[in-house]
Backbone as XML, in Angstrom:
<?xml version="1.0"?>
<chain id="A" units="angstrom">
  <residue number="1" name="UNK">
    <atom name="N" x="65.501" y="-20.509" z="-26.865"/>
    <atom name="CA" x="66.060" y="-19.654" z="-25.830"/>
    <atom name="C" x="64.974" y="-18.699" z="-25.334"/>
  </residue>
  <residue number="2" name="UNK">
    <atom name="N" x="64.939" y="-19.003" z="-23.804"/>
    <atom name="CA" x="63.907" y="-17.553" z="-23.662"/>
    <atom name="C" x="63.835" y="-16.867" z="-23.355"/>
  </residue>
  <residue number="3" name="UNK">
    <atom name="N" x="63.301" y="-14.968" z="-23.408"/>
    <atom name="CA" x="63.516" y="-14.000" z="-23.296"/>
    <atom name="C" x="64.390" y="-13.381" z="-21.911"/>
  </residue>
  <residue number="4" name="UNK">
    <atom name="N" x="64.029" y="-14.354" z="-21.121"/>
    <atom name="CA" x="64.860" y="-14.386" z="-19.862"/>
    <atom name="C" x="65.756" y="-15.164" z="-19.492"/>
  </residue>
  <residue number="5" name="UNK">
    <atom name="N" x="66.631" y="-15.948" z="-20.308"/>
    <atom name="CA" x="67.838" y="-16.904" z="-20.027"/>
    <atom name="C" x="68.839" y="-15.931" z="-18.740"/>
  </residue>
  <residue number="6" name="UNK">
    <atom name="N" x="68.831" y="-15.157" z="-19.190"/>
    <atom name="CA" x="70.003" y="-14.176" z="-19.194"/>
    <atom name="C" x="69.569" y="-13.316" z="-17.580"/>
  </residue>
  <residue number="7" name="UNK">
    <atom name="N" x="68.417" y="-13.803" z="-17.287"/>
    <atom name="CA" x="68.311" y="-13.292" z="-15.849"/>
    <atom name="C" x="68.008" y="-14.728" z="-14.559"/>
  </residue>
  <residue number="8" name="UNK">
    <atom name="N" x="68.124" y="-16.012" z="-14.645"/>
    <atom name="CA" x="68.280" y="-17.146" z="-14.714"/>
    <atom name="C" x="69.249" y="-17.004" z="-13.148"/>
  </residue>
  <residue number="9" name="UNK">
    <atom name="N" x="70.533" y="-16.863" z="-13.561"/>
    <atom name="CA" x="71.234" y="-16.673" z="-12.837"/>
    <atom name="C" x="71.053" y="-15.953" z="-11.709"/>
  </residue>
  <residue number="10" name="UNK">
    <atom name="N" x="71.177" y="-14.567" z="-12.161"/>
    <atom name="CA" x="70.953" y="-13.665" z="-11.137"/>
    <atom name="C" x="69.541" y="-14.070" z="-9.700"/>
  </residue>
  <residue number="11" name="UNK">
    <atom name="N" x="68.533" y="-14.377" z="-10.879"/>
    <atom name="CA" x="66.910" y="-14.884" z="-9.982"/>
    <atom name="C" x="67.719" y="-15.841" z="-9.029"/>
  </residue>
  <residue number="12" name="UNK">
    <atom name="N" x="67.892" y="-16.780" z="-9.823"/>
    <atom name="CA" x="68.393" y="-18.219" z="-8.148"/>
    <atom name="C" x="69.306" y="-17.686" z="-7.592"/>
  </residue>
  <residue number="13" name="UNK">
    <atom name="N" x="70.215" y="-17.198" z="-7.805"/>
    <atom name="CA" x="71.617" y="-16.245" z="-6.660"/>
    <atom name="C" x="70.419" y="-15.797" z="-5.602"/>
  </residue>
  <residue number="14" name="UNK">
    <atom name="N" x="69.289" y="-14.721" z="-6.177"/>
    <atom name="CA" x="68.556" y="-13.866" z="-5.239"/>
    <atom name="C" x="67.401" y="-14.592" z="-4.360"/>
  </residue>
  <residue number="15" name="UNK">
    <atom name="N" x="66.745" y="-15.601" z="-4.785"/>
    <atom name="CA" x="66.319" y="-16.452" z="-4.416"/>
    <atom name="C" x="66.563" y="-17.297" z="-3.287"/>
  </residue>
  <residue number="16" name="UNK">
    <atom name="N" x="67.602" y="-17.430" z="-3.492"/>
    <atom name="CA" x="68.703" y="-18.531" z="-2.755"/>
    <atom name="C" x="68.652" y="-17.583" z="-1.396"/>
  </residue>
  <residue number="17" name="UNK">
    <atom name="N" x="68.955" y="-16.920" z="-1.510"/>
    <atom name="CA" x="69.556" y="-15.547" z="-0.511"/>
    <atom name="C" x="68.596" y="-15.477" z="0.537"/>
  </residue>
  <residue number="18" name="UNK">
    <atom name="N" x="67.157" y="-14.825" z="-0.491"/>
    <atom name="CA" x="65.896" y="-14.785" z="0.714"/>
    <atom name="C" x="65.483" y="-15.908" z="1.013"/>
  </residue>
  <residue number="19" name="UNK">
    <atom name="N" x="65.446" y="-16.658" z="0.858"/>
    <atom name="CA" x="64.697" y="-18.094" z="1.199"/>
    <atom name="C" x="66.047" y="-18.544" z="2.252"/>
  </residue>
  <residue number="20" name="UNK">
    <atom name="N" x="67.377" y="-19.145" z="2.297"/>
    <atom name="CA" x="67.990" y="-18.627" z="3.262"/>
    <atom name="C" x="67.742" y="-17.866" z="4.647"/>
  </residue>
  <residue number="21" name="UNK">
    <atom name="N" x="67.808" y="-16.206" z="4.018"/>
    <atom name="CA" x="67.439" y="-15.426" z="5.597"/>
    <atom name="C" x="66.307" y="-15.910" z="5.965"/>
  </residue>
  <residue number="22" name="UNK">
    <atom name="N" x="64.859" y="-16.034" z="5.313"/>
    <atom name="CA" x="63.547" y="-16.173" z="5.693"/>
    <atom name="C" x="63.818" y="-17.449" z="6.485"/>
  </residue>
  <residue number="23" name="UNK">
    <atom name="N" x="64.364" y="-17.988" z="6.372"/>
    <atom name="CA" x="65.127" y="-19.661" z="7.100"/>
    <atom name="C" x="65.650" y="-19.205" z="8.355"/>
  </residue>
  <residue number="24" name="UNK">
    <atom name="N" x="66.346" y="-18.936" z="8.318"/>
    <atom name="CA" x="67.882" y="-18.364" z="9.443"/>
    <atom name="C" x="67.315" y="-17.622" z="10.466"/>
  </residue>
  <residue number="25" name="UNK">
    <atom name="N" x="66.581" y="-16.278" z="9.774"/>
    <atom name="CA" x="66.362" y="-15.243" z="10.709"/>
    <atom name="C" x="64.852" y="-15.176" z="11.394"/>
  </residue>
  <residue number="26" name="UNK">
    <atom name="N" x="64.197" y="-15.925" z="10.583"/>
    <atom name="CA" x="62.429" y="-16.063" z="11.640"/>
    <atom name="C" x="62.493" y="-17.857" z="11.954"/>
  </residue>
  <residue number="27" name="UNK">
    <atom name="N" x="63.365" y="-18.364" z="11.988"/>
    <atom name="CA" x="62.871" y="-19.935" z="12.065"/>
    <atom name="C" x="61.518" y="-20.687" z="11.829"/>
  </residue>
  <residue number="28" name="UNK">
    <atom name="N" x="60.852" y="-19.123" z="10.605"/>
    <atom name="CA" x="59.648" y="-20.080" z="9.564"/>
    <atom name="C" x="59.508" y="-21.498" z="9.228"/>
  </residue>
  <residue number="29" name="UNK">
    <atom name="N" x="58.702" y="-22.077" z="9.006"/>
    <atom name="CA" x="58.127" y="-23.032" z="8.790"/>
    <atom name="C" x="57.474" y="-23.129" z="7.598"/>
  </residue>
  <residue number="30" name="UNK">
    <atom name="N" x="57.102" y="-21.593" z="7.310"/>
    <atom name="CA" x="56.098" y="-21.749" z="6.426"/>
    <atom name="C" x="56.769" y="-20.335" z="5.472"/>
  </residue>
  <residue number="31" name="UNK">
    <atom name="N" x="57.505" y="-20.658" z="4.060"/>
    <atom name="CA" x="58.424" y="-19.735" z="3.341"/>
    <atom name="C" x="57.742" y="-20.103" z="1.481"/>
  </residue>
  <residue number="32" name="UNK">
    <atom name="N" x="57.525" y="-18.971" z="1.044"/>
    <atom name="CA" x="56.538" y="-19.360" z="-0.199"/>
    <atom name="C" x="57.518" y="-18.139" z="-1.226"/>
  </residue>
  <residue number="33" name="UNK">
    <atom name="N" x="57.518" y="-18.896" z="-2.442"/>
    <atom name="CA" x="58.462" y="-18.352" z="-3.341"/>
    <atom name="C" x="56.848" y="-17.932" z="-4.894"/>
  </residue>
  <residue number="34" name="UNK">
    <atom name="N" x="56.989" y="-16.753" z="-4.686"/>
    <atom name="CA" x="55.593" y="-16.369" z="-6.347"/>
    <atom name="C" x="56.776" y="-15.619" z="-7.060"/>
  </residue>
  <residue number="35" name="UNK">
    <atom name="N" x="56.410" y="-15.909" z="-8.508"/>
    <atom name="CA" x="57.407" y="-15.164" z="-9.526"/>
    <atom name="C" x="56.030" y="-14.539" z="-10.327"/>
  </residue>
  <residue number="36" name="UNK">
    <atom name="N" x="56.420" y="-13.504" z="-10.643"/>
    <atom name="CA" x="55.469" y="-12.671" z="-11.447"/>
    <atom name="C" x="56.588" y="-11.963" z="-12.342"/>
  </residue>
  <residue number="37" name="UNK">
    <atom name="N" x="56.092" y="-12.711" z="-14.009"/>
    <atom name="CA" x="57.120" y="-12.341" z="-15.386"/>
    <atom name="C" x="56.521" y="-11.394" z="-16.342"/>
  </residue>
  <residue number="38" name="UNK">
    <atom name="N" x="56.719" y="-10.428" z="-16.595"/>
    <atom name="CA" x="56.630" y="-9.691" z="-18.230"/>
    <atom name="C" x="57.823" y="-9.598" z="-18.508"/>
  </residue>
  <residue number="39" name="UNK">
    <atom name="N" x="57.068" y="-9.131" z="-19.783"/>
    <atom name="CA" x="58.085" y="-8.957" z="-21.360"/>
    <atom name="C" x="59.473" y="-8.571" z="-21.073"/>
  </residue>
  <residue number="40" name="UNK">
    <atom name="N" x="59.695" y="-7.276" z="-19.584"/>
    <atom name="CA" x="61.194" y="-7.457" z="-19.625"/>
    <atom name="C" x="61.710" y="-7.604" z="-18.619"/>
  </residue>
  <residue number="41" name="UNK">
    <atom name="N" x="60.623" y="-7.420" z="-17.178"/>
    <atom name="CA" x="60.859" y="-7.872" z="-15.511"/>
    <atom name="C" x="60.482" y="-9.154" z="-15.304"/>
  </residue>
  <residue number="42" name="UNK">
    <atom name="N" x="61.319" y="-9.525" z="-14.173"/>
    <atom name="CA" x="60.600" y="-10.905" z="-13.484"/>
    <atom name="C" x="60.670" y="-10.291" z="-12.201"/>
  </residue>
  <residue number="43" name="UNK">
    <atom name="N" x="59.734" y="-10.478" z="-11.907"/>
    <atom name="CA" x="60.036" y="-10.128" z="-9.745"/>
    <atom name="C" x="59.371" y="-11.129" z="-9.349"/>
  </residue>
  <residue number="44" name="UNK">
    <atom name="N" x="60.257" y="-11.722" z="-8.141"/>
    <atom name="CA" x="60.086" y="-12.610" z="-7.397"/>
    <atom name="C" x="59.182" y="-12.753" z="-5.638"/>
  </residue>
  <residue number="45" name="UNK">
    <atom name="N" x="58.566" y="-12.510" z="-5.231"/>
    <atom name="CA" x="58.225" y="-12.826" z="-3.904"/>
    <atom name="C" x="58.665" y="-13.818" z="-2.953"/>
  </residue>
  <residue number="46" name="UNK">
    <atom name="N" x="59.457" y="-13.504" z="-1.918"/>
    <atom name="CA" x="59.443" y="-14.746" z="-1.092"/>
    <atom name="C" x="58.936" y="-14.232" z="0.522"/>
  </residue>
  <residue number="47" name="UNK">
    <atom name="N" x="57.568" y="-15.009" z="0.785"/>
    <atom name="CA" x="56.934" y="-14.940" z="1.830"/>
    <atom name="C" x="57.433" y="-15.540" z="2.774"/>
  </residue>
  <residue number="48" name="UNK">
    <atom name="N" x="57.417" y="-14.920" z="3.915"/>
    <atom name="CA" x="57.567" y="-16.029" z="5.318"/>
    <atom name="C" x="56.592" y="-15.444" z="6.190"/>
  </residue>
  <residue number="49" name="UNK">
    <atom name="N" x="55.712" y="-16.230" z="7.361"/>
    <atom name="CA" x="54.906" y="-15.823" z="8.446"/>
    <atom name="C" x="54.989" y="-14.915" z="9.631"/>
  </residue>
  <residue number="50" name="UNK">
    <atom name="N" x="56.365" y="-14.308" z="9.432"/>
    <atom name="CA" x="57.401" y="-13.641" z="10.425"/>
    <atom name="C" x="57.169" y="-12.264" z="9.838"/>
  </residue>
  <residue number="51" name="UNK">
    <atom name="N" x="56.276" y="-11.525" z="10.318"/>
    <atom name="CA" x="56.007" y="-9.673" z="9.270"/>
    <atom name="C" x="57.224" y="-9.058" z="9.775"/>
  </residue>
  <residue number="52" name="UNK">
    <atom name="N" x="57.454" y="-8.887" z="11.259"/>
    <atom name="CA" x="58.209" y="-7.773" z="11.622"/>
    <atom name="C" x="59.855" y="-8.499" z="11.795"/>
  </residue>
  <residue number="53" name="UNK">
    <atom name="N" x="59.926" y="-9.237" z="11.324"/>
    <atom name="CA" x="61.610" y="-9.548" z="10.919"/>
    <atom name="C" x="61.897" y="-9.158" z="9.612"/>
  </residue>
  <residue number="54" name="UNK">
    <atom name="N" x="62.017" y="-7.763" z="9.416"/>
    <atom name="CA" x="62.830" y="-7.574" z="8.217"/>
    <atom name="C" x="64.229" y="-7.286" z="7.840"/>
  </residue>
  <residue number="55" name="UNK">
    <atom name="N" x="64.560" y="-7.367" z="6.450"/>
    <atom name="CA" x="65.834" y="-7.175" z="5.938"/>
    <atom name="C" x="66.530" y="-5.646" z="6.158"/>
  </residue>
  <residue number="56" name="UNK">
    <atom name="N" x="67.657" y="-5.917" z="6.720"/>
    <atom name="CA" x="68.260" y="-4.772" z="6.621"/>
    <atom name="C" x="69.366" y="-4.461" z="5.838"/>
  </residue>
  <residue number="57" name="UNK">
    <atom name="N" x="69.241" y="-3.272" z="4.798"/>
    <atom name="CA" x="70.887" y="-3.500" z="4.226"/>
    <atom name="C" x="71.777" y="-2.753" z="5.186"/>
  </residue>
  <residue number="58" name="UNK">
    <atom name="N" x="72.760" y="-3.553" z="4.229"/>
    <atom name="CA" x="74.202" y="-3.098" z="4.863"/>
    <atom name="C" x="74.920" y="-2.403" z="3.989"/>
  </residue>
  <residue number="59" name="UNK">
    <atom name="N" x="76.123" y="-1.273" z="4.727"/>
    <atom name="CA" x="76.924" y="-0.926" z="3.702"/>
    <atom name="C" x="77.995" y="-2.391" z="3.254"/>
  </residue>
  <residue number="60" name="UNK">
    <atom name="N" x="78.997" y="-1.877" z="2.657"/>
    <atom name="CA" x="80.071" y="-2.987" z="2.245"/>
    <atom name="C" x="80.068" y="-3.856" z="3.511"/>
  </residue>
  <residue number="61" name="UNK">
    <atom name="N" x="80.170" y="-5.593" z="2.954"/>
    <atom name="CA" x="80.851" y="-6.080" z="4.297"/>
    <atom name="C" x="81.916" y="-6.418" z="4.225"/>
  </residue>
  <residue number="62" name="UNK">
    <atom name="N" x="82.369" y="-6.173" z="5.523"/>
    <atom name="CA" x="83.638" y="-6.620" z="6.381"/>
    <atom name="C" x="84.131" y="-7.668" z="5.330"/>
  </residue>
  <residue number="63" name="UNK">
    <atom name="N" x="85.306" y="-7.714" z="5.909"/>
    <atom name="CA" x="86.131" y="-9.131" z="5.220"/>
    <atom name="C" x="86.196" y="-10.375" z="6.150"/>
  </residue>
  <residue number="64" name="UNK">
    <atom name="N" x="85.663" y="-9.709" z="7.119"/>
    <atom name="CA" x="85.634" y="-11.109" z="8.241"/>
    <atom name="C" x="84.255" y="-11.726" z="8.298"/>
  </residue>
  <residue number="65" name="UNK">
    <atom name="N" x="83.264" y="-11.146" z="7.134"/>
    <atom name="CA" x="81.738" y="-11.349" z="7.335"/>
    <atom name="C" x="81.665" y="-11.809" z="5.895"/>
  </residue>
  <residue number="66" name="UNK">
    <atom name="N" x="82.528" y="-11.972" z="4.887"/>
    <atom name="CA" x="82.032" y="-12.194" z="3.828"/>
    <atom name="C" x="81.535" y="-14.096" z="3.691"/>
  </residue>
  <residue number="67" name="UNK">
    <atom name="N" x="81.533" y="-14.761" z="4.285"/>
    <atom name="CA" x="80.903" y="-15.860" z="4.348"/>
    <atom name="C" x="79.326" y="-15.705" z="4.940"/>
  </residue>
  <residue number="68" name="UNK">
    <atom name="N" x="78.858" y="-14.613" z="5.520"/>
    <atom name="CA" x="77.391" y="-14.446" z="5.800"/>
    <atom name="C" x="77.395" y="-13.005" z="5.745"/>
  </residue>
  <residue number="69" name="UNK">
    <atom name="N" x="75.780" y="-12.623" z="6.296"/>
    <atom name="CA" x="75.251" y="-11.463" z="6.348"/>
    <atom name="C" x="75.223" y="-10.524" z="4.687"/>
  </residue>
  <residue number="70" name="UNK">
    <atom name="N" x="75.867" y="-11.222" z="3.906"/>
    <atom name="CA" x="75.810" y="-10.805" z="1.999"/>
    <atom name="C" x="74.107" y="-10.552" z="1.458"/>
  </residue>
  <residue number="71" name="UNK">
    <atom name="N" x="73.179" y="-11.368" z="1.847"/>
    <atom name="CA" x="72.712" y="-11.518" z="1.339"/>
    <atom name="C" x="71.678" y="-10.383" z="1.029"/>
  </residue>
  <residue number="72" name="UNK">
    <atom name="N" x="71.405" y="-9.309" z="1.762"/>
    <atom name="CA" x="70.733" y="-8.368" z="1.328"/>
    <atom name="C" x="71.624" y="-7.513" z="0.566"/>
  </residue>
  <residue number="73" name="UNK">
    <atom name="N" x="73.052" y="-7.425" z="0.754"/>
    <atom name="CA" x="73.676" y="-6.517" z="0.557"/>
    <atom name="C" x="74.311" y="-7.057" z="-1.456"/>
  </residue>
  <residue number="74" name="UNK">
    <atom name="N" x="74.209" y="-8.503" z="-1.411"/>
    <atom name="CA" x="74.533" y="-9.000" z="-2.990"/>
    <atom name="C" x="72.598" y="-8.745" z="-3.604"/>
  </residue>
  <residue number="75" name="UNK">
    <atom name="N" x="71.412" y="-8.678" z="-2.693"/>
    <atom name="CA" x="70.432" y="-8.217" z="-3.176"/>
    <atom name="C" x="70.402" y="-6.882" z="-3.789"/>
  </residue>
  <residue number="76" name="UNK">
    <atom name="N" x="70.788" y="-6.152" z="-3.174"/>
    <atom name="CA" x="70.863" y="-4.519" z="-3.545"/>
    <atom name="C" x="71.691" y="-4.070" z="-4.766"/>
  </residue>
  <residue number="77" name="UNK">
    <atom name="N" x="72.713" y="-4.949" z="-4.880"/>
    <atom name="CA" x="73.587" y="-5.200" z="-6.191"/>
    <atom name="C" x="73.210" y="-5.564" z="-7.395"/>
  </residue>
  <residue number="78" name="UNK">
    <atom name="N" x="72.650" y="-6.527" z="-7.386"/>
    <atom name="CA" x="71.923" y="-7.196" z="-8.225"/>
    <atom name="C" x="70.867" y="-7.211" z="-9.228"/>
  </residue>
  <residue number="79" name="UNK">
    <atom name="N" x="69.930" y="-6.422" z="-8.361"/>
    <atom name="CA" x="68.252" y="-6.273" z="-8.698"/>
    <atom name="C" x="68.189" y="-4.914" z="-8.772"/>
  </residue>
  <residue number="80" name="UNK">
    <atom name="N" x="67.115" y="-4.905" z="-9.937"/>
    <atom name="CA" x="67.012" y="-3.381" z="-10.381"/>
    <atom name="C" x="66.408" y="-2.696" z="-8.685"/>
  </residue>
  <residue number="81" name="UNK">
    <atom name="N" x="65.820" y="-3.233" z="-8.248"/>
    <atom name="CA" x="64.898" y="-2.614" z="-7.490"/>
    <atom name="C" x="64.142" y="-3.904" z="-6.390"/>
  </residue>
  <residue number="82" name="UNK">
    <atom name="N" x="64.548" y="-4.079" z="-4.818"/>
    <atom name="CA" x="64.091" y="-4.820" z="-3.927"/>
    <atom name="C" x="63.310" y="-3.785" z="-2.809"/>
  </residue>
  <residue number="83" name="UNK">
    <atom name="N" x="62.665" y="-4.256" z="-2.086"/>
    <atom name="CA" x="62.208" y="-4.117" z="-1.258"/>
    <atom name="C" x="61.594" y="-5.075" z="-0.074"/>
  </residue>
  <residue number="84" name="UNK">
    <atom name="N" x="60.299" y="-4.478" z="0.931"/>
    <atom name="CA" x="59.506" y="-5.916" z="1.641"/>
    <atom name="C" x="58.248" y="-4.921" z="1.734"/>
  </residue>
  <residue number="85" name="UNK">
    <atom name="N" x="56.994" y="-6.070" z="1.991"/>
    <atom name="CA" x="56.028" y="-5.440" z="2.111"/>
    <atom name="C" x="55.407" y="-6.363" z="3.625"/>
  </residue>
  <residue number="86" name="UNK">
    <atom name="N" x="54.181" y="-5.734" z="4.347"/>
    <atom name="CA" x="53.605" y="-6.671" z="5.589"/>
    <atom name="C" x="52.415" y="-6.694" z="4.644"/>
  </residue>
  <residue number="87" name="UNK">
    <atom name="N" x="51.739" y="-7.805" z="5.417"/>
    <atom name="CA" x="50.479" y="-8.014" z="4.655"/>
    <atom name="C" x="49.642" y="-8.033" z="6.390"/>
  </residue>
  <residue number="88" name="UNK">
    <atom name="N" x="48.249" y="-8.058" z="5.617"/>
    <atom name="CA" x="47.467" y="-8.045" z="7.293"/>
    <atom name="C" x="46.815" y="-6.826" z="7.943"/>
  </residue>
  <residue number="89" name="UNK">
    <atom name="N" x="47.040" y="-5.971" z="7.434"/>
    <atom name="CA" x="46.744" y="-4.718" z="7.917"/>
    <atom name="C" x="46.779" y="-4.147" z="9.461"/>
  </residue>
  <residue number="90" name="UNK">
    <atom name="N" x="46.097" y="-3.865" z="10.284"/>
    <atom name="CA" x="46.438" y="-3.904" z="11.681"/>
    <atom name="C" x="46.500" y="-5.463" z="12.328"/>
  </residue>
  <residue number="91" name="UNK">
    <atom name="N" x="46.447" y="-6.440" z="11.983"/>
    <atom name="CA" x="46.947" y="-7.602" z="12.774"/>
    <atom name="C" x="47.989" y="-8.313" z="11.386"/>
  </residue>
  <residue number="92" name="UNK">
    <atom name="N" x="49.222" y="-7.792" z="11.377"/>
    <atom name="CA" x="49.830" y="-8.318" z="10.555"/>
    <atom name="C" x="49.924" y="-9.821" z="10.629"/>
  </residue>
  <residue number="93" name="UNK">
    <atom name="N" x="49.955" y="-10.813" z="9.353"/>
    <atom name="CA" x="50.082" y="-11.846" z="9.398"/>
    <atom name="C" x="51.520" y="-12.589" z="8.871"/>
  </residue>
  <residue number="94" name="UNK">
    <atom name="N" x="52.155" y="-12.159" z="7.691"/>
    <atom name="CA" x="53.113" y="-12.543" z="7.020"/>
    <atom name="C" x="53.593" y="-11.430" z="6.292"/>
  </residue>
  <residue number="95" name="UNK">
    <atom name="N" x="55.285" y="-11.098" z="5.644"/>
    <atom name="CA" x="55.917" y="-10.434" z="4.556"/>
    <atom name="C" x="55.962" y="-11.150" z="3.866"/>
  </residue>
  <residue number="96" name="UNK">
    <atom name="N" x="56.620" y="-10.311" z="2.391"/>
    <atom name="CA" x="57.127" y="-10.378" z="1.366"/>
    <atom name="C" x="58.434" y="-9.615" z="1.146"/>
  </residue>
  <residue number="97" name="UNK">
    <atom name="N" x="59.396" y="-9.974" z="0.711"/>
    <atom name="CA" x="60.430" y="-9.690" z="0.803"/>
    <atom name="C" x="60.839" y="-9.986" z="-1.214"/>
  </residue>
  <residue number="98" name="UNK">
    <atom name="N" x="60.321" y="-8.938" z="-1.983"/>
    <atom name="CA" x="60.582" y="-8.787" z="-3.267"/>
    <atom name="C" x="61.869" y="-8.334" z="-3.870"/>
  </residue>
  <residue number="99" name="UNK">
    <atom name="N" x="62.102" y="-8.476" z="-5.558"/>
    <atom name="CA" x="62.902" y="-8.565" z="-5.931"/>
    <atom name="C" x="62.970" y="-8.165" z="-7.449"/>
  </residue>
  <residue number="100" name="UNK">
    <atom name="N" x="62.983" y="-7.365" z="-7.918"/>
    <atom name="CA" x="61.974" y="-6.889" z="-9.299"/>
    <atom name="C" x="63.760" y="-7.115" z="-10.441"/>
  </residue>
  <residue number="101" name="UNK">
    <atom name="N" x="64.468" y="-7.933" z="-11.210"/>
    <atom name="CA" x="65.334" y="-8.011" z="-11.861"/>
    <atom name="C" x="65.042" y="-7.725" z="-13.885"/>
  </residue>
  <residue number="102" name="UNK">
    <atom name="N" x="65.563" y="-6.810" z="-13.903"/>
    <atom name="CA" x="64.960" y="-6.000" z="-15.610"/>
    <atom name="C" x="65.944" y="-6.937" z="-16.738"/>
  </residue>
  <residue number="103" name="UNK">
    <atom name="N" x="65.185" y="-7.088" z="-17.620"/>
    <atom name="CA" x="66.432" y="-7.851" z="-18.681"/>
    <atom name="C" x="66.593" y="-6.575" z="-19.612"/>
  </residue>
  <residue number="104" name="UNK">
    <atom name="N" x="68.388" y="-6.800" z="-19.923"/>
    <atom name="CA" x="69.285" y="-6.108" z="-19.978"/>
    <atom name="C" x="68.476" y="-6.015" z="-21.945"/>
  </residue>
  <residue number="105" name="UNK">
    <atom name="N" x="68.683" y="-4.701" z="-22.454"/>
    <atom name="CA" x="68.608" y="-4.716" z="-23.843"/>
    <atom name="C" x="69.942" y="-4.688" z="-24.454"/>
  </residue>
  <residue number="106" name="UNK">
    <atom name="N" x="69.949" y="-5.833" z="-25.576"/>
    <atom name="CA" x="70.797" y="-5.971" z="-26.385"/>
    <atom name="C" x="70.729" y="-4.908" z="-28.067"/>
  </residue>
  <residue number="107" name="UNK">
    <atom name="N" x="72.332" y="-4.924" z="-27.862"/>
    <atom name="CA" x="72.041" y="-4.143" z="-29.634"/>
    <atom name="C" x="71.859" y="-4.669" z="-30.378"/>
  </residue>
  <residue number="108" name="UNK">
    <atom name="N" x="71.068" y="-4.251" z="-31.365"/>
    <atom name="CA" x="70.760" y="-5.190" z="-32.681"/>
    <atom name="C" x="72.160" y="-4.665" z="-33.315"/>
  </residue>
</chain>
């Protein structure tokens, strides 16, 4: 079993989500998933070539929206701590749209 079974879930739910919008909302072509793991975080990266399309949260959604628009808003739920970054400096080229999920300590 490994130290991160138990965040498994949550990662592909969040995963799923950005790779999705990065789909939907820049009609990318080009969408890149980096996981970077320690001992008790995993955070995820998912790049797309699209800098200035970013995520916006939402408060609660609607009940007439709960089949879309969730996905930043089940992000914010979820993950200890999300954000996005531009890369490129004055000629931006691509974001990152991160996801930093902490594993939970158990009692001995």
């Amino acid at each position: 079993m490994s130290r991160h079974d138990a965040l498994t879930h949550d990662a592909r739910l969040c995963v799923t989500e950005l790779v999705t919008n990065a789909h939907r909302h820049t009609q990318t072509r080009l969408i890149g998933v980096t996981v970077a793991v320690n001992r008790k975080r995993v955070t995820v990266y998912v790049t797309d070539n699209k800098p200035w399309s970013l995520p916006v949260p939402r408060t609660v959604p609607a009940v007439q929206e709960l089949g879309c628009g969730q996905g930043v808003f089940l992000l914010d739920s979820v993950a200890e701590t999300w954000g996005s970054t531009i890369y490129g400096g004055l000629h931006p080229s691509h974001k990152a749209v991160w996801f930093t999920l902490a594993r939970r300590e158990t009692a001995a």
